[in-house]
C-alpha positions in Angstrom: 209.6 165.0 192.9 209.2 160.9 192.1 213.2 160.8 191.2 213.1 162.5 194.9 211.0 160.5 196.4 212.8 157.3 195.0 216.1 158.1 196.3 214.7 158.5 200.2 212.9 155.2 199.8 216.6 153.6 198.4 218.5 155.7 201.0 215.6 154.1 204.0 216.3 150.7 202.9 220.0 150.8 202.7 219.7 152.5 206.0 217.8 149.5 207.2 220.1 147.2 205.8 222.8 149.3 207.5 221.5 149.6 210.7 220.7 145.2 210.6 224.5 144.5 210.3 225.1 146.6 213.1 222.8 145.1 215.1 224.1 141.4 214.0 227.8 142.9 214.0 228.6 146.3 215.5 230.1 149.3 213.4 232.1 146.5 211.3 228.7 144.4 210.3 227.1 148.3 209.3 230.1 149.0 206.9 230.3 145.0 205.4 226.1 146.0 204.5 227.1 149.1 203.4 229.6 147.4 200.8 226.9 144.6 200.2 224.5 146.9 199.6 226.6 149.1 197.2 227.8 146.0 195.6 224.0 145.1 194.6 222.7 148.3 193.5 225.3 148.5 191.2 224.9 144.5 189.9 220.9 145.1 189.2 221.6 148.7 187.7 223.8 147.2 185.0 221.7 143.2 184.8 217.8 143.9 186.6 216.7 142.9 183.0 218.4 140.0 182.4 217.8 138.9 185.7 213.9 139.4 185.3 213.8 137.9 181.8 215.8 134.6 182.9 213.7 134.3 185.8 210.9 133.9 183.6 212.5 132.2 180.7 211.4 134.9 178.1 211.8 134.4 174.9 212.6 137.6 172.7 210.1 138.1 169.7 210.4 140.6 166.7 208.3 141.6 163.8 208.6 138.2 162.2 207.8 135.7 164.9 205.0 138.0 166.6 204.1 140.9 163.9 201.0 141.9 165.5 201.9 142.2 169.4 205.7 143.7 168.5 203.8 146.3 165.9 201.9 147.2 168.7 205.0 148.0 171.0 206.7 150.0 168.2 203.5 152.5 167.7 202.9 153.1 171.8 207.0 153.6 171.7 206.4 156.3 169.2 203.9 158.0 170.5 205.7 158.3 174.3 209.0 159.2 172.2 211.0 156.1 173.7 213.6 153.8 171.6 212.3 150.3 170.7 212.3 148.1 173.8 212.9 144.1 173.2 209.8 142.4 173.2 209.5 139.2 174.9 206.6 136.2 175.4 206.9 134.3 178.6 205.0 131.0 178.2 202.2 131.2 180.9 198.5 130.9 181.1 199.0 133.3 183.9 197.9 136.5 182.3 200.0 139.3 183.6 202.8 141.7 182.0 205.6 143.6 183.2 208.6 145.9 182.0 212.2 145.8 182.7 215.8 147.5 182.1 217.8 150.0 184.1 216.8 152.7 181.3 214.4 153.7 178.2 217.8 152.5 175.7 218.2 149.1 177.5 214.3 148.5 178.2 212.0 145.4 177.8 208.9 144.5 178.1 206.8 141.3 178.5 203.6 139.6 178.2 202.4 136.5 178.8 200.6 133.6 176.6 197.9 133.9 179.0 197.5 137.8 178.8 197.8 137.7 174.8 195.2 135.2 174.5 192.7 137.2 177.2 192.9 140.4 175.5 191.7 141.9 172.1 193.5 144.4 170.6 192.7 147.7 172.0 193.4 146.2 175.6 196.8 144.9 174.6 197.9 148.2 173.4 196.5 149.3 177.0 198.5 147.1 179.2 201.5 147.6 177.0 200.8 151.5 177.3 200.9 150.7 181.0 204.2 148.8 180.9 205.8 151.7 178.6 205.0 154.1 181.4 206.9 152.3 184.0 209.9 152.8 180.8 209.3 156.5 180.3 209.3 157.3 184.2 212.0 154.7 185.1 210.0 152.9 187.6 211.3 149.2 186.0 215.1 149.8 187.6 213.8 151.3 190.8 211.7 148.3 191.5 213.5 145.6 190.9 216.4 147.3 193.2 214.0 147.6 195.9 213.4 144.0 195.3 216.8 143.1 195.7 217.7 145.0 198.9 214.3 143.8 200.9 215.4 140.1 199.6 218.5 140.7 200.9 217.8 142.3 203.9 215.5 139.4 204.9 218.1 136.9 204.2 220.8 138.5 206.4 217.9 138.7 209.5 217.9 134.8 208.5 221.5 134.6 208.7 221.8 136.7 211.7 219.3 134.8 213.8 220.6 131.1 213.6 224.3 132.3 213.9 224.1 134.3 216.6 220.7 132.8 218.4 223.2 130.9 221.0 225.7 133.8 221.9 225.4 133.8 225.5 228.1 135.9 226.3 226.1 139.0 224.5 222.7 138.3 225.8 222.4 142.1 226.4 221.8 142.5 222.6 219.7 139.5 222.3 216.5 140.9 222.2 218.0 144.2 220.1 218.5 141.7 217.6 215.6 140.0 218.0 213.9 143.2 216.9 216.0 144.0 214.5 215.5 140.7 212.8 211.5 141.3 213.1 211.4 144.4 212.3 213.9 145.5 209.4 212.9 142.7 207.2 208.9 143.9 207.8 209.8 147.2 207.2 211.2 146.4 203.7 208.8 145.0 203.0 206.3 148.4 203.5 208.9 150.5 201.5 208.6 148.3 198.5 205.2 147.6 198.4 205.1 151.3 198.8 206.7 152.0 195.8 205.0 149.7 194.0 201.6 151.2 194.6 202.7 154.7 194.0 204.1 153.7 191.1 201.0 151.6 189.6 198.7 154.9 190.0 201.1 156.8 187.9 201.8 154.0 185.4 198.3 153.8 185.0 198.1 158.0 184.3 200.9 157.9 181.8 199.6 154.9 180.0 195.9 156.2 179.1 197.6 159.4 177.7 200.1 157.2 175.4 197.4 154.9 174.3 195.0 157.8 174.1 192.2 155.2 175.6 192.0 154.7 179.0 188.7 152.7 179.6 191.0 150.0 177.1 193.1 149.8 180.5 190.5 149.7 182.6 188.6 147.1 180.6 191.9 145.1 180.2 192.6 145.1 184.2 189.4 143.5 184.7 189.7 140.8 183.3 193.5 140.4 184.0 192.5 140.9 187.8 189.6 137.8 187.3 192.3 136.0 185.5 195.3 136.2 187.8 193.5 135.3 190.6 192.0 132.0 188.9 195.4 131.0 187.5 198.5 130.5 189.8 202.0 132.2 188.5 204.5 130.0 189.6 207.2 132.9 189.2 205.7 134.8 192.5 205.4 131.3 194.9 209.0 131.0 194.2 209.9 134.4 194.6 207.4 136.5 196.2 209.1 139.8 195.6 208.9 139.9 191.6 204.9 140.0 192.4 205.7 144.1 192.3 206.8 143.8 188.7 203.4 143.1 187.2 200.4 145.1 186.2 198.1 143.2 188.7 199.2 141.2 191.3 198.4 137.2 191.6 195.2 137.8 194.4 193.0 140.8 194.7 194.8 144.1 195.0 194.0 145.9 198.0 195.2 149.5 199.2 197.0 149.0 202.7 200.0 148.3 203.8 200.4 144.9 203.0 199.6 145.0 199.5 202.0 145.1 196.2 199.5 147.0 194.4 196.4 149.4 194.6 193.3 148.1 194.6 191.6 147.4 191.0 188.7 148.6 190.9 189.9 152.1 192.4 192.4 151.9 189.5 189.8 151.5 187.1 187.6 154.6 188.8 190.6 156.7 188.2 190.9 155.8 184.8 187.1 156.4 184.2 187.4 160.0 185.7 190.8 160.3 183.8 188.6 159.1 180.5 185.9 161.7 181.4 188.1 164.6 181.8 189.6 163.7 178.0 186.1 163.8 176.9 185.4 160.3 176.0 182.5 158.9 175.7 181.6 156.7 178.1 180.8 152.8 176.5 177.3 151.4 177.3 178.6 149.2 179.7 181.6 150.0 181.6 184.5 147.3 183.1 184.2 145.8 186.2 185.8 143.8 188.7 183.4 141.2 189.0 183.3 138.2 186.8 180.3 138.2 184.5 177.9 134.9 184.7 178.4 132.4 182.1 174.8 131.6 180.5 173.3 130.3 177.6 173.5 133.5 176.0 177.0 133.9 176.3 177.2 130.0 175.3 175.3 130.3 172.2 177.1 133.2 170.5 178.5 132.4 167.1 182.8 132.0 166.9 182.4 134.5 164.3 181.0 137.0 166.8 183.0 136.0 169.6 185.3 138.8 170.3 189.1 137.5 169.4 192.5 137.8 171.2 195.2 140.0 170.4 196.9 137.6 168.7 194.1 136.5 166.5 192.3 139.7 166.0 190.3 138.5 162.8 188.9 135.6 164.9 190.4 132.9 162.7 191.5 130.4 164.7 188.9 127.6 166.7 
């Protein structure tokens, strides 16, 4: 049913992009965005990683350089019986993560400094449970094609409007594409975000049951929500459609229309219930959404008791 689903949501927004270039161009401006569409489904199927990974100068770690976070990756790939994806580190106190790769064989996934140094270990393993989801269900290629088309589909509204703004001779079609230039690039916008959303619910599902601990997620998508809306990622101002790649988007996730992402704290209620119905016991205090209060409690505890980030897990480092 998703593979179904996906393919109307592709088919909608080629037909938009279709039905744009015939507005800008007649039949022959439908067929040149059919061929430009074509042409970039088929350039992100075979490069959407390498085109997310440059675009946030990753660099690829292995069992060496980052033993703990890759060792971490190659257990959750076990357990959801993909391959080994490349791991990468993006250099970022923006804490987010995200997955890429037009299949489980060419996959990657990614975290940033800013996540590693947030989470301890049992979160990590959460949000990279999360990302290895997206893998399994093929969400990662899906997305960023969606991406591509509502990019483009904007830019030729763009394109359209200043070249043919002072056509006077065709003034009978001025406010069609006027519409059309409103409208299409708006729509494109809803049928990514939609996907996005859809998808994060069922990432979220397929994650807990890899990592076997779902209040982990939850706990972890606090804090990354607190986080990425403190700390600016300067990947998303520049190009506002990678902001559906991540596992929580740069603001406060909400569930309408306009939104990349569901909203965090219903994510984290549906991975309590989803923790409840595994029969796990529930912690004596449970993740929330809302930042705790620094006080002189928190202030005074000891660096030995201070719980460490997943790159540190033994708390060694100042």
């Amino acid at each position: 049913m998703n593979g179904l689903k996906t393919l109307m949501l592709l088919a909608a927004m080629t037909a938009l992009f279709m039905g744009l270039g015939y507005t800008l161009g007649g039949s022959g401006g439908a067929m040149i965005a059919l061929v430009i569409a074509a042409g970039m489904n088929l350039f992100t199927f075979w490069n959407a990683d390498k085109i997310v990974l440059k675009m946030h100068d990753a660099r690829e770690v292995d069992g060496r350089s980052a033993p703990e976070f890759v060792g971490i990756v190659q257990q959750l790939a076990g357990r959801a019986g993909l391959p080994m994806p490349k791991v990468y580190i993006v250099e970022s106190p923006h804490p987010n993560a995200f997955a890429t790769g037009r299949n489980p064989e060419n996959a990657a996934v990614a975290a940033t400094t800013g996540l590693l140094a947030m989470l301890n270990r049992d979160e990590l393993a959460g949000v990279m449970a999360h990302e290895l989801a997206h893998v399994k269900n093929r969400d990662t290629l899906i997305m960023t094609m969606t991406a591509t088309i509502a990019g483009a589909i904007s830019f030729l509204a763009n394109f359209g409007l200043f070249f043919r703004g002072g056509d006077n001779d065709n003034r009978g079609n001025m406010l069609a594409m006027i519409a059309a230039v409103i409208i299409a690039p708006f729509a494109a916008m809803l049928v990514q975000m939609a996907i996005s959303r859809t998808r994060e619910y069922g990432a979220d599902r397929s994650g807990a049951e890899i990592s076997g601990n779902p209040r982990a997620l939850a706990s972890a998508l606090a804090k990354l929500a607190q986080g990425a809306a403190r700390v600016p990622n300067p990947v998303s101002l520049r190009n506002p459609a990678a902001a559906s790649l991540y596992i929580v988007p740069a603001g406060t996730g909400r569930d309408n229309l306009f939104s990349t992402h569901p909203d965090t704290g219903n994510r984290i209620a549906a991975l309590e219930e989803i923790a409840d119905a595994m029969g796990l016991a529930a912690p004596a205090v449970r993740a929330s959404v809302t930042a705790p209060r620094a006080g002189p409690a928190a202030a005074s505890v000891p660096k030995t008791r201070r719980r460490a980030s997943a790159l540190d897990p033994l708390g060694r480092r100042d």
